[in-house]
Backbone bond lengths (Angstrom), bond angles and torsions (degrees), N, CA, C in turn:
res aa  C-N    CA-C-N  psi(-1)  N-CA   C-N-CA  omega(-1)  CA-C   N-CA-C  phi
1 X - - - 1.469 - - 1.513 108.81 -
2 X 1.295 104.01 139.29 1.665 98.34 179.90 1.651 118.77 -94.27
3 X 1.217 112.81 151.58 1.505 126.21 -173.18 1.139 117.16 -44.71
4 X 1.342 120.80 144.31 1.364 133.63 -165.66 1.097 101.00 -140.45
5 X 2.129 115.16 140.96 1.855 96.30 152.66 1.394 131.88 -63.72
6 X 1.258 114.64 156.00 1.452 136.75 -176.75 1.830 111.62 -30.86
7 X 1.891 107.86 -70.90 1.157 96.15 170.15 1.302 116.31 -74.17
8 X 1.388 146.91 -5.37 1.979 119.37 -177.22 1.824 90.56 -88.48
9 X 1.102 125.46 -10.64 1.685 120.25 157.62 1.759 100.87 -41.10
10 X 1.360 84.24 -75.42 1.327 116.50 -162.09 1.869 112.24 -44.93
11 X 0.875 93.66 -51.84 1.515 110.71 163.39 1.486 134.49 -48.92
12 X 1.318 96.69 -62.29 1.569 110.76 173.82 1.679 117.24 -66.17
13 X 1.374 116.63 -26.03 1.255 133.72 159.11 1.429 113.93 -59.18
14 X 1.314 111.31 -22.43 1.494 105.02 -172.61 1.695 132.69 106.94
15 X 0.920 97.29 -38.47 1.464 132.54 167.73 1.518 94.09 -14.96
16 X 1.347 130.55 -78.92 1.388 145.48 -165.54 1.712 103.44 -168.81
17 X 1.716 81.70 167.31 2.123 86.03 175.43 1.384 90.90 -63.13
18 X 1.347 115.62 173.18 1.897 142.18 168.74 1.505 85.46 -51.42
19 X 1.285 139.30 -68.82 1.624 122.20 -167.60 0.910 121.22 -52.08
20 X 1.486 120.10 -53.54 1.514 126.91 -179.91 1.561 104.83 -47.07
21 X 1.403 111.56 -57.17 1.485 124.14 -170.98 2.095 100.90 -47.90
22 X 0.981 99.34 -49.34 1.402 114.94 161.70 1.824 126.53 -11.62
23 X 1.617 77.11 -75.21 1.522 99.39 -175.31 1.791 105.78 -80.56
24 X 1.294 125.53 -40.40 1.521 122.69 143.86 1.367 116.20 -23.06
25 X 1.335 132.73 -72.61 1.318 119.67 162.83 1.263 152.83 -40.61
26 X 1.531 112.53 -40.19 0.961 122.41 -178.24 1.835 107.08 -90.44
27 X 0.796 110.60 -6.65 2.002 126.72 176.03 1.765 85.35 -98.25
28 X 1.193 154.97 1.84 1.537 146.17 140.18 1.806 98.03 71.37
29 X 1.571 82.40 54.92 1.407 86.88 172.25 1.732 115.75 -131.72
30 X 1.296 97.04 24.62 1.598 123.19 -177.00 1.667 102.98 -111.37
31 X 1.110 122.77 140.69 1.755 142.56 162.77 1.092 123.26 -107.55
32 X 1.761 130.61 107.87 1.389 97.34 154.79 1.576 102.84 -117.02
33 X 1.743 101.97 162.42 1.436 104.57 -159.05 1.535 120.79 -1.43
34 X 1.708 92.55 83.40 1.690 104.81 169.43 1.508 118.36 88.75
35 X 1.376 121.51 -24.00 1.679 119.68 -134.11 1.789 66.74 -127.80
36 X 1.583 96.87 142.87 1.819 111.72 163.06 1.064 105.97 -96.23
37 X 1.376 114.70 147.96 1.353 134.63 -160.83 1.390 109.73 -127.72
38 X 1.395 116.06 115.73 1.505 111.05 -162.15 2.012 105.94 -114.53
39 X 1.466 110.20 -30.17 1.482 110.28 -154.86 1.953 87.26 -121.91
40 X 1.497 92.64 157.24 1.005 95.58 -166.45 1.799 112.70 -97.72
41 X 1.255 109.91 -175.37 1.617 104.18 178.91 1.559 97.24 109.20
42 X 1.643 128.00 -24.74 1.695 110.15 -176.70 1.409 123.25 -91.34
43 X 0.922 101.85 160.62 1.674 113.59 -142.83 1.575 96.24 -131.87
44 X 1.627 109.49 124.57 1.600 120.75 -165.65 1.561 107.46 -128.71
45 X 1.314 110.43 173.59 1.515 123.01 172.92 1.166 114.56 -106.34
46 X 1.185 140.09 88.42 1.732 106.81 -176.45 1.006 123.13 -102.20
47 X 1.105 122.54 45.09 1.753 142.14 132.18 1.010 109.05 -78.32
48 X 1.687 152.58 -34.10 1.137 135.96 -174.04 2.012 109.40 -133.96
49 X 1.255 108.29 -17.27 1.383 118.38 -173.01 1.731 78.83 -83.86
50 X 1.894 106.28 156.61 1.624 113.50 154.80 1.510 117.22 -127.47
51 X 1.569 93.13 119.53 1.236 93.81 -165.56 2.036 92.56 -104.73
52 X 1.382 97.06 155.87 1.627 114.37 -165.17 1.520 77.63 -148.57
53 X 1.341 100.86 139.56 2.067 150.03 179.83 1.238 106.18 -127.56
54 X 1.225 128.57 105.06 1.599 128.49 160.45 1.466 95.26 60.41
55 X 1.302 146.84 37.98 1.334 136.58 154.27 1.474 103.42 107.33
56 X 1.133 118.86 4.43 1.910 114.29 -146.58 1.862 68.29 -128.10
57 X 1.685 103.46 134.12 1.515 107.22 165.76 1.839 104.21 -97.87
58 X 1.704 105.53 135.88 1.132 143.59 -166.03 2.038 96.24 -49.21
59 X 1.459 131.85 111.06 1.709 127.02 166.70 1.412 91.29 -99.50
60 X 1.252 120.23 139.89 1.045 146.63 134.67 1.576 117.04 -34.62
61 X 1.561 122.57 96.74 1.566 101.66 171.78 1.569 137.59 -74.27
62 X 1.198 141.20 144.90 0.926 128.91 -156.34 1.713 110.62 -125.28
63 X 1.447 101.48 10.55 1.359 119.88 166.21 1.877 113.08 -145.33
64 X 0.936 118.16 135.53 1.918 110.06 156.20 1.239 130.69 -117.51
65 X 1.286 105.92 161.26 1.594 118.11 178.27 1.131 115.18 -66.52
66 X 1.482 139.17 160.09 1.130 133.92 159.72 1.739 100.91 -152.47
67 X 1.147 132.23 115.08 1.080 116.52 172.76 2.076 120.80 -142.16
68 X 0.849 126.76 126.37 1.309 111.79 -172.08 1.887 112.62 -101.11
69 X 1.469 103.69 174.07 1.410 109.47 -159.75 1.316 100.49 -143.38
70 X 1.262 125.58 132.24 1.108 126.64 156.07 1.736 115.53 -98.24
71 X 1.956 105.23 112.53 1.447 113.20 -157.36 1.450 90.40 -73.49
72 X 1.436 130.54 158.39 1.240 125.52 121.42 1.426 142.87 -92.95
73 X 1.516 122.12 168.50 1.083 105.29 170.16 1.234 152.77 -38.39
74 X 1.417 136.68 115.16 1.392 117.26 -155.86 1.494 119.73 119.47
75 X 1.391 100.84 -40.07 1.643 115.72 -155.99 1.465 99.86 -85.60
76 X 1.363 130.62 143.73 1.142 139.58 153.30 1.516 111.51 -53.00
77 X 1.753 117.70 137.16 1.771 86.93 160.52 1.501 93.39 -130.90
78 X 1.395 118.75 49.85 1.782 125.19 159.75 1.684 95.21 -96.75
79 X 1.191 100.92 135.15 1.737 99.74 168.47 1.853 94.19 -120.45
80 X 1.499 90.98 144.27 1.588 105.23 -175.66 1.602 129.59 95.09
81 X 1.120 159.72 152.60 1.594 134.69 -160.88 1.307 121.45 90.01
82 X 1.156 102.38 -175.59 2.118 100.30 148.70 1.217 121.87 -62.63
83 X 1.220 111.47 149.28 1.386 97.06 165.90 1.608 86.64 -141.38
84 X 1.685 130.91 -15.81 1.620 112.60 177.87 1.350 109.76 90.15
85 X 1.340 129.00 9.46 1.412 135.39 -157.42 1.340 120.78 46.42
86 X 1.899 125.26 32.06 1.088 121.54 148.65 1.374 130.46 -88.15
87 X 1.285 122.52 156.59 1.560 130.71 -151.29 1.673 85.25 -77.18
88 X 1.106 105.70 158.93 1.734 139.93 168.80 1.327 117.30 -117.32
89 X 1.620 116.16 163.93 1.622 124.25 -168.63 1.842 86.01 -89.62
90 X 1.207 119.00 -20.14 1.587 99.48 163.01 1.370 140.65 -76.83
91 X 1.943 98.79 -1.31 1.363 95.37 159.87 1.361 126.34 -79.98
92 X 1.622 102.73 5.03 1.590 121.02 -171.03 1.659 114.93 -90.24
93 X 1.457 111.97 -19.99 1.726 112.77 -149.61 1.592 84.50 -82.64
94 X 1.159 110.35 166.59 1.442 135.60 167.25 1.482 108.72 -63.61
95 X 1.570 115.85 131.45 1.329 138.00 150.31 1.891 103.31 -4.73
96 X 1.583 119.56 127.57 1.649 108.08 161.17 1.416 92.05 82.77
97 X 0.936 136.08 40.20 2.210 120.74 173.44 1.408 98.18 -118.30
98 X 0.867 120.70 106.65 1.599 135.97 166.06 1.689 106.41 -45.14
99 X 1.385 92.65 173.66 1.802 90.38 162.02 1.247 140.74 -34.83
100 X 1.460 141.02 74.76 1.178 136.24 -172.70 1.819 111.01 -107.02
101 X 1.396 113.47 159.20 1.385 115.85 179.98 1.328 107.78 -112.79
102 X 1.570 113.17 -175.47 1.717 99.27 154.16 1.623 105.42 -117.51
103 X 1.857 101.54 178.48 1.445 93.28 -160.97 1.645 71.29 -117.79
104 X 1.199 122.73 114.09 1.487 120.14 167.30 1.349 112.20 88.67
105 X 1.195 131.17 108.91 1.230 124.01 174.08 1.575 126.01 -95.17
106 X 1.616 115.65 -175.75 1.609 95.40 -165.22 2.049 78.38 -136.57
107 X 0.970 131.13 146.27 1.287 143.82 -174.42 1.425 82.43 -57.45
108 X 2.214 91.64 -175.72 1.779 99.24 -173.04 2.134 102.51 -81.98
109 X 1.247 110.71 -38.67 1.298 99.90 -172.04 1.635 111.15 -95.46
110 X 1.309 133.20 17.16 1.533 132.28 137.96 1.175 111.02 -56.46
111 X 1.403 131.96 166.78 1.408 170.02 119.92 1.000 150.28 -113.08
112 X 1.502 144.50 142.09 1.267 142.46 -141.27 1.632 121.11 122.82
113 X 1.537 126.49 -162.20 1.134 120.89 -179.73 1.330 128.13 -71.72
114 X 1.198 118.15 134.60 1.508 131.75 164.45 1.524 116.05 -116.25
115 X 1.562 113.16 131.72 1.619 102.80 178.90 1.362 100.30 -112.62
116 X 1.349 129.07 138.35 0.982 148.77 157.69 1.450 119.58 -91.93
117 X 2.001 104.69 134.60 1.853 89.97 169.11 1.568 79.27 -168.35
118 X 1.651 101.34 -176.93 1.465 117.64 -176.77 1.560 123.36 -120.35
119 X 1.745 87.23 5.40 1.597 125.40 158.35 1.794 144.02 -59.76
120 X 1.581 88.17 54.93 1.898 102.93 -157.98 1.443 105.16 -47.47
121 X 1.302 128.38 -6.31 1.681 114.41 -161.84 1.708 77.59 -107.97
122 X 0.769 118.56 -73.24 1.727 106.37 -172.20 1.545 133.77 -52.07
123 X 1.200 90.08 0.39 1.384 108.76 172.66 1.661 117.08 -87.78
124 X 1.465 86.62 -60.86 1.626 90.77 163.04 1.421 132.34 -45.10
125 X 1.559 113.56 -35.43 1.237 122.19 176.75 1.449 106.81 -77.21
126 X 1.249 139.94 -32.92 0.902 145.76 -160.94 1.915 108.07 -88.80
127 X 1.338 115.91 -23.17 1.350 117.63 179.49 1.309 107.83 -116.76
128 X 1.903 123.03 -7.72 1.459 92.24 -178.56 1.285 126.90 -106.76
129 X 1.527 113.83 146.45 1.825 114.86 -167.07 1.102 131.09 -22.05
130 X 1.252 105.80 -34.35 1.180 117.24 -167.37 1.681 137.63 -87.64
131 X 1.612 99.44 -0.86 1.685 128.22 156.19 0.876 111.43 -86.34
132 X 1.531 123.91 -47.82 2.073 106.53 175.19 1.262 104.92 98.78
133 X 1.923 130.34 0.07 1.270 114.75 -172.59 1.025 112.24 -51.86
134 X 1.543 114.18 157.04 1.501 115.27 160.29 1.589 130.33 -105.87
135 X 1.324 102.92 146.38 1.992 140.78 179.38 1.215 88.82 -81.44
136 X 1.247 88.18 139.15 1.826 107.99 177.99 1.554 115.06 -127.78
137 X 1.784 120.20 76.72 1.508 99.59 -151.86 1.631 102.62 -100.79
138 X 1.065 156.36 -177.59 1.720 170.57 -114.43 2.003 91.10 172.08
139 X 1.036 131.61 114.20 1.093 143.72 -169.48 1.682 114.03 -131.67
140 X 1.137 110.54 77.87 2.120 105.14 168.49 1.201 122.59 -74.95
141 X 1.501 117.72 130.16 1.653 123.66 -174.38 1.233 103.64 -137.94
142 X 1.107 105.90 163.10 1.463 120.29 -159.52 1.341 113.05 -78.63
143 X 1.574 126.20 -32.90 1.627 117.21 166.91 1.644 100.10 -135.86
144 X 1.646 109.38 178.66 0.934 118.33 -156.92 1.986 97.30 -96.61
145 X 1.757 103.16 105.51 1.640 98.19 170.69 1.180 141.09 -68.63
146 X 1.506 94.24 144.70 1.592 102.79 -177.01 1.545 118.03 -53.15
147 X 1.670 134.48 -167.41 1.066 124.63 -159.60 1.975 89.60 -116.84
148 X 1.052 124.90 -19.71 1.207 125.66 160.86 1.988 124.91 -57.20
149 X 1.733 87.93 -36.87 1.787 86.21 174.52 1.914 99.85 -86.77
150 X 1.057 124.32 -17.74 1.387 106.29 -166.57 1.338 107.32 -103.93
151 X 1.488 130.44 8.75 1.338 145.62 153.97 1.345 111.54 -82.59
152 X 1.115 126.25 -20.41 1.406 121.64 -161.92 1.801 85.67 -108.16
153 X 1.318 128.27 -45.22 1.488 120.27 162.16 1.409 123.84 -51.26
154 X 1.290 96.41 -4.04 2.070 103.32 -175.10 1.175 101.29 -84.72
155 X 1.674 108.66 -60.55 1.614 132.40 -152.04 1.344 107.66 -78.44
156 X 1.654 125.17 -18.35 1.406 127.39 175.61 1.856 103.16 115.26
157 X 1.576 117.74 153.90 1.603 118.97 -172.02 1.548 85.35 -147.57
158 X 1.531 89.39 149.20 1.888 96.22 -176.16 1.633 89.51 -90.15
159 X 1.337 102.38 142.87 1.445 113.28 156.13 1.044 120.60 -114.11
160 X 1.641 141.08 -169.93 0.837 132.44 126.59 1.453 145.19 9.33
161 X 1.050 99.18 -87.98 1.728 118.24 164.59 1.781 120.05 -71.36
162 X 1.083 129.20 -1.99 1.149 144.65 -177.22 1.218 123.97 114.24
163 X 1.134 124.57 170.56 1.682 133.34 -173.06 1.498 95.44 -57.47
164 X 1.698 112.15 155.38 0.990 133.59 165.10 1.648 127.15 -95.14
165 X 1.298 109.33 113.67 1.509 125.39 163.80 1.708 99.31 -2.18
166 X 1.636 118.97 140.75 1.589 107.39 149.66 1.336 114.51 -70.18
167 X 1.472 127.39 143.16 1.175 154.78 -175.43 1.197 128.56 -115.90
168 X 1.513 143.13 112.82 1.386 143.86 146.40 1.265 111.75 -25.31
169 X 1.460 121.28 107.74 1.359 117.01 174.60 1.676 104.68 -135.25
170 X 0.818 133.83 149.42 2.100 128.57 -148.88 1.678 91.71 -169.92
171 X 1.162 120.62 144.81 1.447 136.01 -175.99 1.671 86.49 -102.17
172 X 1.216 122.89 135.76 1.375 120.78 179.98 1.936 99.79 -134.89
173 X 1.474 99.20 160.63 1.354 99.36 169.22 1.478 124.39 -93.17
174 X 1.122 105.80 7.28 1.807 99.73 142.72 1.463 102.59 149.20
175 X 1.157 141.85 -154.39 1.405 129.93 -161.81 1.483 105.45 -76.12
176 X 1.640 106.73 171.98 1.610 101.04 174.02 1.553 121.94 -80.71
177 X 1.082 108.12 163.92 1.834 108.65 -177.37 1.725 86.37 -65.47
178 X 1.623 111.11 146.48 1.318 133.71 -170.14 1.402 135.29 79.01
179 X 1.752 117.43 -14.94 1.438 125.83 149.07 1.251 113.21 -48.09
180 X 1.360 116.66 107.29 1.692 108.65 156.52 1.631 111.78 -78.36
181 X 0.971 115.33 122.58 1.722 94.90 166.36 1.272 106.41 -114.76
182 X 0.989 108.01 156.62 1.739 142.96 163.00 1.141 131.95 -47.74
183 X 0.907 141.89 -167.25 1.468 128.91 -166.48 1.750 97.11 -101.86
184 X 1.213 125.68 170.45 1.476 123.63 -173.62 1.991 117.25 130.21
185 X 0.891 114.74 -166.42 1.223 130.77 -175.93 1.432 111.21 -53.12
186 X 1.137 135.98 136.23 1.463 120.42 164.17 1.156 126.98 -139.85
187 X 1.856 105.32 5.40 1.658 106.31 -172.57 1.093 115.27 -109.50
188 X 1.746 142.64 154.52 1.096 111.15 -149.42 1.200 108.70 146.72
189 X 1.520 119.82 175.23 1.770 143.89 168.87 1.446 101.00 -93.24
190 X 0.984 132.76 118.93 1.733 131.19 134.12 0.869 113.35 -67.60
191 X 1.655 110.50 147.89 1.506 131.82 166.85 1.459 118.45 -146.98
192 X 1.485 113.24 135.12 1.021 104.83 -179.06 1.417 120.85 -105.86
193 X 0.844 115.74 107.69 1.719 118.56 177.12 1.359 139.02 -95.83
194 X 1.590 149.61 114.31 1.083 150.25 -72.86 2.006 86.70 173.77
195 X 1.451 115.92 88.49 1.627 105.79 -162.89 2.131 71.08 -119.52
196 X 1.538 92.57 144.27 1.512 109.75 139.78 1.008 136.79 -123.58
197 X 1.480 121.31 44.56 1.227 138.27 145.25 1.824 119.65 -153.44
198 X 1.321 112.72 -167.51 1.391 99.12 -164.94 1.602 114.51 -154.95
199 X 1.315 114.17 68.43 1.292 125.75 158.43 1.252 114.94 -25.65
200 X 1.543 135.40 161.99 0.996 135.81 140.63 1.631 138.64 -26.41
201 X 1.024 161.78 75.45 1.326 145.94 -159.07 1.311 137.27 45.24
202 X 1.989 86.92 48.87 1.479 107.81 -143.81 1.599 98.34 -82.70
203 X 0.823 123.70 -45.74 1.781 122.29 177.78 1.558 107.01 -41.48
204 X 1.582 99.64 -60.17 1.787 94.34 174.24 1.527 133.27 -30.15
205 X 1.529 82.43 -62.80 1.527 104.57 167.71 1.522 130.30 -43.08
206 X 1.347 104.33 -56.37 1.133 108.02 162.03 1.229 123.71 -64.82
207 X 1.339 135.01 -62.87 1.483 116.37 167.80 1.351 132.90 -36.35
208 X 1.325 127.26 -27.55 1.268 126.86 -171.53 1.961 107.91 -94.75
209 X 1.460 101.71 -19.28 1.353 122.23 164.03 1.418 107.49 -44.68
210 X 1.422 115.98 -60.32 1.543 132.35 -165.79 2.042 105.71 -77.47
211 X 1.291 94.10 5.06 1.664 95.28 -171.07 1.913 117.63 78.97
212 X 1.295 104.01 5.63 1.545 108.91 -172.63 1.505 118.20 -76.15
213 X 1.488 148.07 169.11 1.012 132.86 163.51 1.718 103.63 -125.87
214 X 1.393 92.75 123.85 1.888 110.42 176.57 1.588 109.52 -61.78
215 X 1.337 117.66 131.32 1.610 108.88 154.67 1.294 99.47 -138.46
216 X 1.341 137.03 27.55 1.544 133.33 143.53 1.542 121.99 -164.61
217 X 0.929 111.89 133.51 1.804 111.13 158.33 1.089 118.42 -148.01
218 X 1.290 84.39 124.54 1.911 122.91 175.12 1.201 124.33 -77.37
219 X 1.487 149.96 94.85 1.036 125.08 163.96 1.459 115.99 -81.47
220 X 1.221 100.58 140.59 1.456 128.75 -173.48 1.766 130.21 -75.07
221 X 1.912 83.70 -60.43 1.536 84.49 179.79 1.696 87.24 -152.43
222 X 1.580 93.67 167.21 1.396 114.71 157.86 1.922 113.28 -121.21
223 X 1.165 84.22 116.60 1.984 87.16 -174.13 2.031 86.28 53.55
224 X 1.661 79.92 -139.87 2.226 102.84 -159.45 1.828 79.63 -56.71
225 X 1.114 160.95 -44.91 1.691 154.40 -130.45 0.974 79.88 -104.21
226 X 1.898 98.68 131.32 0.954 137.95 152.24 1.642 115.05 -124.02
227 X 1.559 109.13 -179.10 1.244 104.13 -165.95 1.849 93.08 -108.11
228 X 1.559 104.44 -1.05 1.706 95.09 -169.07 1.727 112.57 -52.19
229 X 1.763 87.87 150.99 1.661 124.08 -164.62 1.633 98.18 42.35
230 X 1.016 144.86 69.27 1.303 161.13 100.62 1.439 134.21 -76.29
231 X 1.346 126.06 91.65 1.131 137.35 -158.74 2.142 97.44 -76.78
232 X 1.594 71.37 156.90 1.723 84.48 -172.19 1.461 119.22 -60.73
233 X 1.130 146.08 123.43 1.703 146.10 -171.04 1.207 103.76 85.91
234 X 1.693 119.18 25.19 1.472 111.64 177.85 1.434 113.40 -118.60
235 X 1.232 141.82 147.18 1.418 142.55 163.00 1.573 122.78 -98.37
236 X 1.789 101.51 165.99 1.939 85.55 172.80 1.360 79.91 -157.45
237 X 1.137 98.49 154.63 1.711 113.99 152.84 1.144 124.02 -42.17
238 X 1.309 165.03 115.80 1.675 143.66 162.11 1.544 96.22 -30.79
239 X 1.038 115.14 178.47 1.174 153.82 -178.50 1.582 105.70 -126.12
240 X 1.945 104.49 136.32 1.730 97.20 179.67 1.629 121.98 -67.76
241 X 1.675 118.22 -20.00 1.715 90.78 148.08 1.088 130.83 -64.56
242 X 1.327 106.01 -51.34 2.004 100.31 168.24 1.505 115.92 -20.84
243 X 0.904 111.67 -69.64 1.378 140.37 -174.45 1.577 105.08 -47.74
244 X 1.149 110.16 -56.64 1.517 121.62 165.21 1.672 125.22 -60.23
245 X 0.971 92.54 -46.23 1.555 99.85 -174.11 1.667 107.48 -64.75
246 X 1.409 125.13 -52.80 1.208 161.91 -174.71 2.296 98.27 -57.67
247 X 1.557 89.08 -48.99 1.719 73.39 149.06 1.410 137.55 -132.19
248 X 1.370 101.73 36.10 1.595 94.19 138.36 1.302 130.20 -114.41
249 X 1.363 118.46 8.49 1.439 114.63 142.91 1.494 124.81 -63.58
250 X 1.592 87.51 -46.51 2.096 77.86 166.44 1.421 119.14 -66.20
251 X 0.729 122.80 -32.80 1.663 133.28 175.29 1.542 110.87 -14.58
252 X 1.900 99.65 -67.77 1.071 139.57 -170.00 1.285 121.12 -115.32
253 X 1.633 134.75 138.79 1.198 140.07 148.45 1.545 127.67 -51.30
254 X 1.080 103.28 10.55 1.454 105.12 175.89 2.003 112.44 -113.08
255 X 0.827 125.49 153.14 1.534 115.56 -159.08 1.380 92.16 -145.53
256 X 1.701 98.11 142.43 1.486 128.19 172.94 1.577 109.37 -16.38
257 X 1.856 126.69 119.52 1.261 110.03 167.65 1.652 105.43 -73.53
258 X 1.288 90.00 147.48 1.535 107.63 169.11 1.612 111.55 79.83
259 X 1.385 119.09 4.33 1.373 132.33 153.81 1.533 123.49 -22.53
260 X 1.567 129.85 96.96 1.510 101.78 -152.69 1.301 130.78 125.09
261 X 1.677 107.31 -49.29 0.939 115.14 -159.85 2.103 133.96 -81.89
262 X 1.287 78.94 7.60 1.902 93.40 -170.50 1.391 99.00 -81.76
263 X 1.189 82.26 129.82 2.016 101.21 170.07 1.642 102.04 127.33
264 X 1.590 113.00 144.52 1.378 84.21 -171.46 1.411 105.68 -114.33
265 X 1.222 134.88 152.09 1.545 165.99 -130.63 1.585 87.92 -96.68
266 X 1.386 124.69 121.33 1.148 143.23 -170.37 1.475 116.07 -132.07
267 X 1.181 107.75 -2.99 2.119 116.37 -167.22 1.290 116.82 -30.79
268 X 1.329 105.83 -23.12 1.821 131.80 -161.26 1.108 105.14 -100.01
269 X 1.530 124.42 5.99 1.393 101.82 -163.00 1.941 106.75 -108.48
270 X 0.908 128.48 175.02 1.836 112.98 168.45 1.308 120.15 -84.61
271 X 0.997 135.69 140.49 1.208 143.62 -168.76 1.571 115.30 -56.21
272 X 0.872 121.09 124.55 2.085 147.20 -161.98 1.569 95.78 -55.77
273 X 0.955 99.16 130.90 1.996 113.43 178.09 1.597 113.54 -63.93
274 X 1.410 118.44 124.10 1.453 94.43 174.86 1.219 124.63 -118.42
């Protein structure tokens, strides 16, 4: 087998995403044959190199997890850390699930999909900036926006942390067929929003940028995954298209046409009676 860096070993084994695996290293809590390994850039066999994590020598998996969640409100979806004695999307996974992470997380008062797996290389592809996949979020606001705030959510808003990516943003008539939602808010503007990348509490941000007030966000999908007919506090296995589909978008920088696109486009319409 030919050489690989240290963390996508590390990763693909399961171990943690490539970052996590990362910060494992550099805390010199990684071995290879014997010697601690602190800086990054080295490159192993693990067919013939032995690599040891916290004392435990490195298996090769020869199957992965993949499982998604629909978070609810409230719920943590970091597993491991503090959590304050609030519930997690790992109080959600099915009976028997080994180590799994999440690939993207959703703050505490979002809801919607979370994917879970023990799949560090697809994970990586799947969260880093630099693929562009696309978030598929369901957004309720309190009135119906003008064409000045939802242009300026298209074209990008400086935050904090820097300007925001242009964004798909579409006034829709209300969630897509197969969202179950949960109990919560329901009156309102829909919006559908469509991010390829992922600031901090960047939707928030942005909405409140434009003068708007949030009372839900849904995420929808990641790339082809969605959470449809999956009820809220529920989990599933992927499915082997899931599973499929999910990597050949990572594969490639190019992403599903029409990724996004469920719900139908209403911009034209007058604003909903309340």
């Amino acid at each position: 087998m030919s050489e690989e860096r240290l963390q996508k070993v590390m990763a693909a084994a399961g171990i943690a995403s490539r970052r996590a695996s990362e910060k494992l290293i550099e805390a010199g809590r990684v071995r290879v044959n014997g010697t601690i390994v602190t800086e990054m850039g080295m490159k192993v066999d693990p067919a013939n190199d032995k690599i040891v994590v916290d004392g435990k020598p490195l298996r090769a998996k020869t199957r992965h997890v993949y499982i998604k969640v629909y978070k609810p409100k409230g719920m943590l979806s970091d597993i491991g850390g503090q959590t304050d004695g609030r519930p997690t999307v790992a109080d959600l996974l099915p009976p028997g699930v080994g180590r799994v992470f999440p690939v993207g997380r959703l703050d505490l008062n979002s809801e919607g999909l979370v994917l879970l797996t023990d799949d560090g290389e697809l994970a990586h592809r799947l969260t880093h900036p630099r693929y562009e996949h696309p978030k598929t979020y369901y957004v309720l606001i309190d009135t119906f926006p003008g064409e000045e705030a939802l242009n300026r959510l298209r074209n990008g808003i400086d935050l904090e942390d820097g300007r925001t990516a242009p964004a798909k943003v579409d006034v829709v008539d209300g969630p897509p067929v197969g969202l179950i939602l949960g109990e919560g808010y329901r009156r309102g503007t829909w919006l559908r929003i469509v991010l390829r990348e992922g600031k901090k509490r960047q939707i928030r941000h942005m909405i409140a940028a434009v003068d708007l007030f949030l009372h839900r966000l849904v995420r929808w999908s990641i790339g082809p995954l969605t959470i449809a007919q999956l009820p809220p506090s529920e989990s599933a296995h992927l499915a082997k298209g899931e599973i499929a589909s999910l990597r050949d978008m990572a594969a490639s920088k190019r992403t599903p046409r029409g990724a996004g696109r469920q719900g139908r486009s209403s911009s034209s319409r007058r604003p909903p009676s309340r």
